[in-house]
C-alpha positions in Angstrom: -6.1 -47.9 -12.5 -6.1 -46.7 -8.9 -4.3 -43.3 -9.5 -6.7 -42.7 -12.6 -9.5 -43.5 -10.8 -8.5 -41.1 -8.0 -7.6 -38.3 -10.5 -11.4 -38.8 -12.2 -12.7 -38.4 -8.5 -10.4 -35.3 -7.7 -12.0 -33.9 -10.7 -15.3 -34.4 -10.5 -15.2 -33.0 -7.2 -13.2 -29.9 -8.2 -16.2 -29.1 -11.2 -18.3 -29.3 -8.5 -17.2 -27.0 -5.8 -16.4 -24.5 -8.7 -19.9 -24.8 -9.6 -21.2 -24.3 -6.4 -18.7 -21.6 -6.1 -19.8 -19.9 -9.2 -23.3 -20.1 -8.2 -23.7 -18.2 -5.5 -23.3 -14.7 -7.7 -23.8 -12.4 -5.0 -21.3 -13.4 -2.6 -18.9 -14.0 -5.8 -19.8 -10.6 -6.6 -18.8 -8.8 -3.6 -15.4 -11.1 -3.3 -14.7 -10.3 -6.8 -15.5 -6.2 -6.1 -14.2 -6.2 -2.8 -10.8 -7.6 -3.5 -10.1 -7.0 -6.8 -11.5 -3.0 -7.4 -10.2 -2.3 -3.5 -6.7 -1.8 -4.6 -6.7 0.5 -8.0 -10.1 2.4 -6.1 -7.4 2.9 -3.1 -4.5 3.9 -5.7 -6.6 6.5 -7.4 -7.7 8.2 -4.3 -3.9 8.7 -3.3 -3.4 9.7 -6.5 -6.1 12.6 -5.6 -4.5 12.9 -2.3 -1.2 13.8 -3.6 -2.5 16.2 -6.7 -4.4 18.3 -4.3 -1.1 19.1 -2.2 0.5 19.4 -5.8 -1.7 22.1 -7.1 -1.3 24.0 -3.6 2.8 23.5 -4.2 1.9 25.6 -7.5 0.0 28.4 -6.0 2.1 31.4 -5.5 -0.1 32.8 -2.4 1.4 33.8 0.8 -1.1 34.6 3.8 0.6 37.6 6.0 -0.3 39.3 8.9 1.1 42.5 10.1 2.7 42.7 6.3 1.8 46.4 6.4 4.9 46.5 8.7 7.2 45.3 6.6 7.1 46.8 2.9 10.4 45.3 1.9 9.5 41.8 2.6 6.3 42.7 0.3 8.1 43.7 -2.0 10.1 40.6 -2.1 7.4 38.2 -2.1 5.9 40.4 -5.3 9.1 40.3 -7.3 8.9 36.3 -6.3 5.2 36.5 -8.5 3.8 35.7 -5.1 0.4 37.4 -4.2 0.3 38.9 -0.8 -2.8 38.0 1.1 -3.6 39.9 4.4 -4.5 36.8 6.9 -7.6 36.8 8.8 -8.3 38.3 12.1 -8.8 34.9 13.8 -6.4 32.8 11.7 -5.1 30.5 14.9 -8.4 29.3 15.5 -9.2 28.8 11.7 -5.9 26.5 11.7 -6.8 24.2 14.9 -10.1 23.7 13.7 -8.5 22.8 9.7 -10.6 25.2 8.4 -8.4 27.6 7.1 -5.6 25.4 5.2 -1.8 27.6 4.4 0.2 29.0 7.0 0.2 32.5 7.9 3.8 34.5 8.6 3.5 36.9 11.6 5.5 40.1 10.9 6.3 42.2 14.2 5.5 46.1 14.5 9.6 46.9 14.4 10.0 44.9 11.3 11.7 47.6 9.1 13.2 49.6 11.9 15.0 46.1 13.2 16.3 45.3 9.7 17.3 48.8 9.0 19.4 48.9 12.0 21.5 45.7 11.8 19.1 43.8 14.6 17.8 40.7 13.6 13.8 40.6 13.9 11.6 37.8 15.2 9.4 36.4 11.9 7.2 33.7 12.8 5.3 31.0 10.3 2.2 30.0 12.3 1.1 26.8 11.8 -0.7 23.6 13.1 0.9 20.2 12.7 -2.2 18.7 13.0 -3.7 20.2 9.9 -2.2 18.9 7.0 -2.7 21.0 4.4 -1.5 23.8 6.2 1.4 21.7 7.4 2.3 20.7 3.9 2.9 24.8 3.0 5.2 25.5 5.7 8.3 24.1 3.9 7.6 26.3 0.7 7.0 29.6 2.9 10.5 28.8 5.2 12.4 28.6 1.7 10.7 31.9 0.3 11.8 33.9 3.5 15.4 32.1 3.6 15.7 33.3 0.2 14.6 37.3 1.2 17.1 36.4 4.2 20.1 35.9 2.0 19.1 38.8 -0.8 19.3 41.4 2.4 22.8 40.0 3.6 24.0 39.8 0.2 23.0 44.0 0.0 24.5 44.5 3.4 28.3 42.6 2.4 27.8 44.8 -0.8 27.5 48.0 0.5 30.0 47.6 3.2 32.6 46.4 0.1 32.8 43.0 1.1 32.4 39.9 -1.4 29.5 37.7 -0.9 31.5 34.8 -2.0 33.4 35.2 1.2 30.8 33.4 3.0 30.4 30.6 0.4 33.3 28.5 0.9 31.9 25.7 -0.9 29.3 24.6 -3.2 27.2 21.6 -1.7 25.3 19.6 -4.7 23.1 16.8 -3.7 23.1 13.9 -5.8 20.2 10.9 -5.2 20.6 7.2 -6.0 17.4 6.3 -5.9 15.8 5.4 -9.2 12.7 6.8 -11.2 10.2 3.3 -9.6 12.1 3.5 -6.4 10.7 7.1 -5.5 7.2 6.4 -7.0 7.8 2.6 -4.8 7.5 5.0 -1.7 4.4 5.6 -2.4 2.6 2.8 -3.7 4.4 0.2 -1.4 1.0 -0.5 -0.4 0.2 -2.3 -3.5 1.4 -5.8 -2.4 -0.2 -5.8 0.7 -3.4 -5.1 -1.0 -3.2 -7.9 -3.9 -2.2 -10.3 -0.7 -5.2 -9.5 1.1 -7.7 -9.6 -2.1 -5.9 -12.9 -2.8 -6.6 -13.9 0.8 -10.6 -13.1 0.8 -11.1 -14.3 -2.6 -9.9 -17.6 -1.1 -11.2 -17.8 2.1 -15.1 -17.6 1.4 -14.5 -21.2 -0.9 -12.4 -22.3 1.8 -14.7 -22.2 4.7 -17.8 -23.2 2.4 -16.2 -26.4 1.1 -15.0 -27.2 4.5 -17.1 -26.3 7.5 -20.0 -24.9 5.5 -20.9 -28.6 4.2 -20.3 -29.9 7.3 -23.1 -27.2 8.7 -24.8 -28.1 6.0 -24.9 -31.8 6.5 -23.3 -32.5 2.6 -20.6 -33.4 3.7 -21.3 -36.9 5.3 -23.2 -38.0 2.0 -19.6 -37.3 0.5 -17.7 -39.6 2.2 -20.1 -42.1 1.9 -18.5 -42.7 -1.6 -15.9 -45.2 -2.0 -13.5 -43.0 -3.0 -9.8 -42.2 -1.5 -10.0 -38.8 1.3 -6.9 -36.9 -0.6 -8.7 -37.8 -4.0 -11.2 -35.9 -2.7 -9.2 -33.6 -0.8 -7.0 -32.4 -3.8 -10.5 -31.6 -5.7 -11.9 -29.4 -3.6 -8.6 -27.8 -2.9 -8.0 -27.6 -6.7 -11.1 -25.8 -6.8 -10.2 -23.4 -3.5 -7.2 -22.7 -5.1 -8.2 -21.7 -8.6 -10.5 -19.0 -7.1 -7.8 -17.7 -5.1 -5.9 -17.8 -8.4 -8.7 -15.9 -10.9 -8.7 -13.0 -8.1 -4.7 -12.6 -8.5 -4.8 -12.5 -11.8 -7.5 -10.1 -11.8 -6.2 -7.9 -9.2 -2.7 -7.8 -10.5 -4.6 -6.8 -14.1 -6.7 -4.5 -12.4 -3.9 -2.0 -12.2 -2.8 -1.6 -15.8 -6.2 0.5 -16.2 -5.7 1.7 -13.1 -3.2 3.8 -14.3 -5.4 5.5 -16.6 -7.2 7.3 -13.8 -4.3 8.8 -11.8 -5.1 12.6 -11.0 -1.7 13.4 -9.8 0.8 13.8 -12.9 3.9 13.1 -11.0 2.7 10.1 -9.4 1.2 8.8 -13.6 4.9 9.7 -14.2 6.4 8.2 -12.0 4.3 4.5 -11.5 5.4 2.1 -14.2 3.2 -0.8 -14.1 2.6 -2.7 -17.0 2.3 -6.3 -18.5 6.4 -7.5 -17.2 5.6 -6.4 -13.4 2.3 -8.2 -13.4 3.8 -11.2 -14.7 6.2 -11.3 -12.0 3.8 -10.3 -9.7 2.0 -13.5 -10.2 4.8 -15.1 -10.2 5.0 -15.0 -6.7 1.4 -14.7 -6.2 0.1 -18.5 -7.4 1.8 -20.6 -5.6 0.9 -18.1 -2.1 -2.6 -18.6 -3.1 -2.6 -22.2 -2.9 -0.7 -22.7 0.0 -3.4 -20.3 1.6 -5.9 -22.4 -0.1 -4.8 -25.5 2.0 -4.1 -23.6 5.4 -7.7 -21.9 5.6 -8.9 -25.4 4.4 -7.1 -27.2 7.4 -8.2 -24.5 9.9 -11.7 -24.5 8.6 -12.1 -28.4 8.7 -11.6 -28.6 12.5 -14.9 -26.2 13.0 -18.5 -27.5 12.9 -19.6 -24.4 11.9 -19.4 -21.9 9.1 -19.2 -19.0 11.7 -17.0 -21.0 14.1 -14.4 -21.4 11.0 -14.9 -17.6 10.1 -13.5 -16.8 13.7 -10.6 -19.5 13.7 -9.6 -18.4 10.0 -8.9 -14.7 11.4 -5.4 -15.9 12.8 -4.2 -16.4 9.2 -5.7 -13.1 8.3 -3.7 -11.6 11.3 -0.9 -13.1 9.9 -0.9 -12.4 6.9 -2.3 -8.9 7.6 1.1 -8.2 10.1 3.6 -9.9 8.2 4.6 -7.8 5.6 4.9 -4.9 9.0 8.7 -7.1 9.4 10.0 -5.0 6.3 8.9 -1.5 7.5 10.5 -2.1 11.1 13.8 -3.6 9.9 15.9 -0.9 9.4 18.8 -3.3 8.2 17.0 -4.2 4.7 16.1 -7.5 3.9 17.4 -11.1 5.2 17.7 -14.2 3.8 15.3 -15.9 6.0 12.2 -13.3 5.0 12.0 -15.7 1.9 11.1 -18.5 3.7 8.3 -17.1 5.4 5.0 -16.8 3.2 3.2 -13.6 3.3 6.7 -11.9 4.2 8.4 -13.3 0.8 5.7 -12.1 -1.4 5.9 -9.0 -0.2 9.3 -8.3 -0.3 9.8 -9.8 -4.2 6.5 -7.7 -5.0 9.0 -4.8 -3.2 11.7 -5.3 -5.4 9.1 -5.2 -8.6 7.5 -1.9 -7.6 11.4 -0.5 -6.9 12.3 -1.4 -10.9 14.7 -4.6 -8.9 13.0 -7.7 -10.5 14.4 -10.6 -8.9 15.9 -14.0 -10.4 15.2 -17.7 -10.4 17.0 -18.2 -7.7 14.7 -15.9 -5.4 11.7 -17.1 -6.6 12.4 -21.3 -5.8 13.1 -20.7 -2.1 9.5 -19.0 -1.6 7.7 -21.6 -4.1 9.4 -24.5 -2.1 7.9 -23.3 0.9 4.7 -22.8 -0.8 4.6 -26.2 -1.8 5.6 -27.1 1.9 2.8 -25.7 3.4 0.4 -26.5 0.9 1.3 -30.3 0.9 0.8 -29.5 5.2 -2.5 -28.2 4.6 -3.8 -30.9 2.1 -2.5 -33.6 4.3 -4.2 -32.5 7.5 -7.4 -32.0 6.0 -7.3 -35.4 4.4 -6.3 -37.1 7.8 -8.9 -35.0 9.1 -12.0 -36.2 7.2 -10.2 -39.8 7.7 -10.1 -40.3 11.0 -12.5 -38.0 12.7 -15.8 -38.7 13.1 -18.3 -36.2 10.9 -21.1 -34.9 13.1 
């Protein structure tokens, strides 16, 4: 009778808090906007990131100045259905302030009279590293004059008699490993970090509220005034914490199936295969790391007397989890073992793995889960010995 009685506390109090929870609409609004639109919104402006430098890879312009000098090189570009353009005056300025956006070849006076006479003349592609977009054209214009390069010294081996093949001793092919997900995981590595942090705010609102907001609020004393077991009441209003931190990973994982929909660049739509199997195993991993959060914002926010006070103690698990994840991008040696044992790192890496087409197994998932379930037991525990043996003020 003593365990159901404590269950029938546990939820009552857990209807409660999601109540309250749910009533407050505006706050649940932004949480719910915030966390869950933040990613996909984030997503679809890389995707118009990408297709802008796409559609500039598939314009066949090539700013010149000085091209006057060098009609054979024109006439190269031409027969490459590239359209000549003579480059403004003040073109170096234009590039450090990013206001003009390709590179701009600089052909010398002695151009033709170099080339004609077996010297080898000084072409430079002026650009600034600084300005992106006309960073991002340089690579296209260096291959369009290595290929003029090799038509001339494939004329000049002709006309002295000698065979071009000569200087290709070898054919070099390059062959790359990497899958179809694993390129498109390059670029949308950033997911998991995102769907940890919207499962992190949605999470830490209730958490603070429950704990040091009805303390603020002077709710909490008529609480324990209730004959009714600490962790009973504990688990409840953890249950509750935890559900919301729940809804929003299921709603941010889901939140990208749509998202797809809206991707501007075509090679990125291509290449970006998320659907109803990676979302699954995304929240896979992603439940129990929302309620082990659950119980270590509660235990940090149950020590403060204060709403605001917990707001500025709960930014070290933030931090945390905000840095974590930075362990994968500065180990060059791949993954360890012990990355998942550590929560916030674990997710990360099995979301990883998802995004690169990997998966992962059974066996990969318990060791994270387990220390999930570690910490979350932690967290309940301390804020039940908390409200048990403190003193409420």
């Amino acid at each position: 009778m003593k365990g159901a009685s404590a269950a029938v506390t546990a939820w009552v109090v857990f209807r409660k808090e999601i109540v309250d929870a749910l009533r407050d609409r505006r706050t649940l609004a932004v949480v719910l906007v915030s966390s869950v639109l933040l990613g996909p919104l984030v997503m679809i402006a890389l995707s118009a990131y990408i297709a802008t430098f796409e559609a500039r890879a598939e314009q066949r312009d090539v700013y010149v100045s000085g091209i006057e000098h060098a009609p054979s090189l024109k006439n190269y570009f031409e027969r490459q259905t590239y359209t000549v353009h003579e480059a403004p005056a003040d073109f170096e300025a234009r590039l450090r302030l990013s206001k003009f956006s390709d590179p701009v070849v600089v052909v010398p006076t002695d151009f033709e009279t170099a080339v004609l006479s077996g010297d080898a003349p000084v072409v430079e592609v002026v650009s600034d590293s600084a300005n992106r977009q006309a960073e991002s054209g340089t690579g296209r214009i260096h291959q369009l004059l290595a290929g003029y390069l090799r038509e001339r010294a494939t004329l000049d081996l002709a006309m002295r008699g000698v065979s071009p093949e000569l200087l290709r001793p070898m054919e070099v092919e390059e062959r790359d490993l990497a899958s179809t997900q694993t390129r498109a995981a390059q670029v949308t590595g950033m997911l998991p970090f995102f769907v940890m942090m919207a499962v992190l705010y949605g999470a830490l609102t209730a958490a603070l509220d429950t704990t040091a907001g009805e303390r603020e609020r002077g709710s909490l004393e008529p609480l324990l005034m209730n004959p009714a077991e600490r962790f009973a009441l504990v688990l409840g209003k953890w249950g509750a914490v935890a559900s919301l931190g729940m809804l929003i990973a299921v709603l941010s994982c889901l939140s990208f199936l749509p998202a797809q929909w809206l991707l501007r660049s075509d090679n990125l739509q291509a290449l970006f295969q998320f659907g109803w199997r990676e979302a699954a195993l995304f929240l896979a991993v992603l439940l129990p790391f929302a309620a082990a959060l659950s119980a270590v914002l509660m235990a940090v926010a149950i020590r403060c007397k204060s709403f605001k006070e917990a707001q500025a103690n709960s930014t070290v698990v933030v931090l945390g989890v905000s840095l974590l994840p930075l362990v994968t991008v500065f180990n060059q040696s791949g993954e360890s073992p012990w990355h998942l044992w550590v929560p916030g790192l674990a997710q990360s890496v099995l979301m990883a793995r998802v995004l690169k087409g990997e998966g992962f197994g059974a066996e990969q998932v318990a060791v994270p889960l387990v220390a999930c379930l570690l910490l979350t037991a932690v967290g309940v525990w301390l804020v039940a010995r908390m409200l048990k043996t403190a003193a409420v003020r």
